[in-house]
C-alpha positions in Angstrom: 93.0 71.0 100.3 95.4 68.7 98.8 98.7 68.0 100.6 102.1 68.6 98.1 104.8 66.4 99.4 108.0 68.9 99.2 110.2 70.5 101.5 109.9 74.0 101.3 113.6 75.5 100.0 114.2 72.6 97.9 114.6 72.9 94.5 111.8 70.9 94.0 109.6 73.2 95.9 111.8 76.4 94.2 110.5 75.1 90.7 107.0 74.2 91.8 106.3 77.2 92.5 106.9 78.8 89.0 103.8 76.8 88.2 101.3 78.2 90.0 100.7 80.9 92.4 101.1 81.1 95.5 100.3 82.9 99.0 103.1 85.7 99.0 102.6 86.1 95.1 99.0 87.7 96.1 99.7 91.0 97.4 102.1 91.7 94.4 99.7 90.7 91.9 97.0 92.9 93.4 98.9 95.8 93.8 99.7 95.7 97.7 103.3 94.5 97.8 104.8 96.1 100.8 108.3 96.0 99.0 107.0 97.4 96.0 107.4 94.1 93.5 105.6 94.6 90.4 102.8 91.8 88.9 106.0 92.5 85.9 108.8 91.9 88.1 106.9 88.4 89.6 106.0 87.2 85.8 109.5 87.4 84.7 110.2 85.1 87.9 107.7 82.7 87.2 109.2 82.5 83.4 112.8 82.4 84.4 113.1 85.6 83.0 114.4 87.6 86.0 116.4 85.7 89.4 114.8 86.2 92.5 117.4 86.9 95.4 117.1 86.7 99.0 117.1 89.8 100.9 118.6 89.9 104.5 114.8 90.2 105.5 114.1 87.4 104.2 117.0 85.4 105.3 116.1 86.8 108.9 112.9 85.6 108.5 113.9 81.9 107.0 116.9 81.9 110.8 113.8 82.8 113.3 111.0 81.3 111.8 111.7 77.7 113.2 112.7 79.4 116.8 109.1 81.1 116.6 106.8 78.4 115.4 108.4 75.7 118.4 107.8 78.7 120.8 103.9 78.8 119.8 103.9 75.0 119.9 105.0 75.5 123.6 103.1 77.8 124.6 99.5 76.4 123.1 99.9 72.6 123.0 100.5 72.6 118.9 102.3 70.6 116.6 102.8 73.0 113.7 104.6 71.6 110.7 105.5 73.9 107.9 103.2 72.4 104.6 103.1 73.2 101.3 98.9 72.6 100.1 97.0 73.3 96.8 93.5 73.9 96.9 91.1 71.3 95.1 88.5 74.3 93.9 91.2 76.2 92.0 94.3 74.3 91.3 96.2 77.2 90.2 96.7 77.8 93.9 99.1 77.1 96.6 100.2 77.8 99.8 103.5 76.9 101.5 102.4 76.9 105.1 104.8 77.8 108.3 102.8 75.7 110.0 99.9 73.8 110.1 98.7 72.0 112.9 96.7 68.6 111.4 95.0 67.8 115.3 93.5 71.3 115.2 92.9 72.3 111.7 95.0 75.2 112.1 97.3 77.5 110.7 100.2 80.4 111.3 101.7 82.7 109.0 104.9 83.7 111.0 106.6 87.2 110.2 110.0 88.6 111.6 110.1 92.1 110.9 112.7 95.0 111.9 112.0 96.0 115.4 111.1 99.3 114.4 107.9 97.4 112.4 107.4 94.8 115.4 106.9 98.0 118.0 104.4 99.8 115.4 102.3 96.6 115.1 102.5 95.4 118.7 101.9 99.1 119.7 99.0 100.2 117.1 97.7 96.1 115.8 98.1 97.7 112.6 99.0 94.7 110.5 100.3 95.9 107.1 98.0 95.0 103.9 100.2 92.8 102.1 100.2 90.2 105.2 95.9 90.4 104.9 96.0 89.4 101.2 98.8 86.3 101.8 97.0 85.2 104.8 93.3 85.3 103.0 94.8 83.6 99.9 96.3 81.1 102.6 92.4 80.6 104.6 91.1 80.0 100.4 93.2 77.3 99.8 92.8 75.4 103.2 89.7 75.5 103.5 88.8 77.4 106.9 87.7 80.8 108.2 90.8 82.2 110.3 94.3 81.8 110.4 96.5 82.6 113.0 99.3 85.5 112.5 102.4 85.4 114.6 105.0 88.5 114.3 108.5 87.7 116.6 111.2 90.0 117.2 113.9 87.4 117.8 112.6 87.4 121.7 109.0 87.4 121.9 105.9 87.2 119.6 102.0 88.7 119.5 99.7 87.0 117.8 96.4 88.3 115.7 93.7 85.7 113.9 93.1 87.0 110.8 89.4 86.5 110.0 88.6 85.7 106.2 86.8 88.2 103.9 85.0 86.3 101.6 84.8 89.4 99.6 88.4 90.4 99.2 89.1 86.3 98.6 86.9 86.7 95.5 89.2 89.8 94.2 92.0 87.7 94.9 90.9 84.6 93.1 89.8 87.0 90.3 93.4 88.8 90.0 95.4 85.9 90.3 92.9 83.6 87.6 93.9 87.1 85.0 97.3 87.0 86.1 98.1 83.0 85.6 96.0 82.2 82.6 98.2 85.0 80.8 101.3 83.4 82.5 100.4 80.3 81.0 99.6 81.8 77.7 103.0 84.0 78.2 101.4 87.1 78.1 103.2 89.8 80.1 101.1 91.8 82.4 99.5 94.9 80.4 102.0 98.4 80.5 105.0 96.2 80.8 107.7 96.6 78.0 108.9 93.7 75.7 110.8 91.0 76.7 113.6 90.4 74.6 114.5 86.9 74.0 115.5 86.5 70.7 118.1 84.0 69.9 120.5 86.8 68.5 120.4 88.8 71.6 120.6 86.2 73.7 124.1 86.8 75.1 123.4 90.6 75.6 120.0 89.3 77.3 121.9 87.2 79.7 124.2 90.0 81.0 121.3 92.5 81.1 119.8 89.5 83.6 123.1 89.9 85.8 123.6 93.2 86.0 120.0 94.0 86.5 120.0 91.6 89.6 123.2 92.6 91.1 121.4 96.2 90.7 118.5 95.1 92.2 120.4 93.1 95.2 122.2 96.7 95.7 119.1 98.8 95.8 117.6 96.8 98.7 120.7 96.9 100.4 121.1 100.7 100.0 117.3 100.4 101.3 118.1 98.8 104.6 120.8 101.0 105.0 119.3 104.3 104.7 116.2 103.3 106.9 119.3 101.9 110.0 121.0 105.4 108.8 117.0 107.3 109.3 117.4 106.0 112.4 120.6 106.8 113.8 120.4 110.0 112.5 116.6 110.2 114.8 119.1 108.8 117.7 121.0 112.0 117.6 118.2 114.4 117.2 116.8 113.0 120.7 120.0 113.2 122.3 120.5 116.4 121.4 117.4 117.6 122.8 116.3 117.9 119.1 118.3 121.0 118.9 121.7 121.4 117.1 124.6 120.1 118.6 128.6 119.1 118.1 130.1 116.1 119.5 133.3 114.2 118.5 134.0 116.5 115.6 130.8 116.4 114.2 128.4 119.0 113.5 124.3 117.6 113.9 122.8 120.5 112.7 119.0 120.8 112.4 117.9 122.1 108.9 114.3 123.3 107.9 114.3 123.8 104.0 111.4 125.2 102.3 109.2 122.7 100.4 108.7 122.6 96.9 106.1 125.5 94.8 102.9 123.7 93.6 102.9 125.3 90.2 99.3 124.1 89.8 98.0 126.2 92.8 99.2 129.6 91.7 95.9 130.8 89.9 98.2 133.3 87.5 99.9 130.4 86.3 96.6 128.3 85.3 96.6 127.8 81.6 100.0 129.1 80.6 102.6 127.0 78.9 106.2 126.5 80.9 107.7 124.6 78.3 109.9 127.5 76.8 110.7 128.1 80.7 112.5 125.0 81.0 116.2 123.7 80.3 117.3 121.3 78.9 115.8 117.6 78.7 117.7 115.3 81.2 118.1 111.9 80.1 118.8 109.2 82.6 117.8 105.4 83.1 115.5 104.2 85.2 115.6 100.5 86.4 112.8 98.8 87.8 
């Protein structure tokens, strides 16, 4: 591997990046984005098209990532120093590195998830998909067989090694080859809808750009807040013995609605046309 000499959150390192592809840019290009980021959605980043935003996950993760890599270097000995690398068999590929330890020829991929996530992986060692493909990318471009992955909760961490799979690597490398040489050739990936950039439209382009990302800041905000709001709301079921209940003026009431009819399994309605059944066509915007 070949060591890049830039300090990762720099705007050096920010525009680097655009260049080539990297670890976390992996999961999203093979379809496995936890978040649900689109191989569109990273292109237009990579060609300035679309601003990419941090989320309060990710600024939680950027706070305790230093307090859990010094942590690890106590407990095993380690001087891990976050790296960005770029392997010498593919160039197109990077890796920006929480740590690597140059003594051992070792690395860590730290994560800092919600509690709720932290309890499900330290309970069940299920380690969610997108984290495999980032981490395999990762064991590509250094050069080894394993990498260490270390998941805090702010007060304590578990650690997994992640063996390589030489077989998913090569699905990887074959993904992310498609993906950049179109990037390079500025090819958008294949189902996405056109770009417009023309010169004339440029103005209307730009506030599209702001509104969409203040939209798209929103929705993962609304996100977070519905999942904190899922779990208050399963606070109060507990308490209340997951029976209905009133306290402080409020009503928690237990409801059971019926789910939806499966129009395809009523063997009467095989065959027959609803259309002249329906109302009126709904139009609405959808923004991805």
């Amino acid at each position: 591997m070949k060591i890049i000499e830039l300090e990762q959150g720099s705007p050096e390192w920010l525009a680097f990046r655009k260049d080539y592809i990297g670890a976390s840019d992996a999961p999203v290009i093979c379809g496995v984005s936890f978040y649900g980021k689109t191989p569109l959605q990273l292109y237009e980043e990579k060609k300035s098209l679309r601003k990419s935003y941090k989320s309060k996950a990710m600024e939680r993760g950027t706070e305790l990532e230093p307090i859990a890599r010094r942590m690890v270097d106590k407990d095993h000995g380690t001087i891990y120093t976050p790296m960005v690398v770029q392997s010498e068999e593919v160039e197109f590929m990077i890796a920006s590195l929480d740590g690597y330890d140059i003594h051992s020829n070792k690395f860590i991929e730290i994560k800092c998830p919600k509690e709720e996530i932290f309890e499900s992986i330290n309970q069940y060692n299920d380690i969610p998909l997108d984290w495999i493909y980032q981490m395999n990318h990762q064991m590509f471009v250094v050069e080894l067989d394993e990498g260490t992955l270390i998941v805090y909760n702010g007060t304590y961490y578990k650690e997994f090694v992640i063996k390589r799979d030489n077989t998913l690597v090569s699905q990887i490398i074959e993904k992310e080859r498609t993906f950049y040489k179109n990037m390079v050739d500025s090819i958008a990936p294949e189902g996405s809808l056109p770009v417009r950039t023309d010169l004339e439209a440029m103005e209307s382009v730009l506030a599209a750009v702001k509104l969409r990302d203040a939209i798209s800041k929103k929705k993962e905000e609304i996100k977070e807040m519905e999942e904190e709001y899922d779990i208050f709301k399963q606070g109060l079921a507990f308490v209340g013995g997951n029976e209905s209940f009133e306290c402080g003026g409020y009503r928690i009431l237990k409801v059971i609605s019926p789910g939806k009819v499966n129009y395809k399994k009523i063997p009467e309605l095989k065959g027959v046309d609803l259309s002249p059944y329906r109302g009126d066509p709904i139009e609405y915007w959808r923004i991805t």
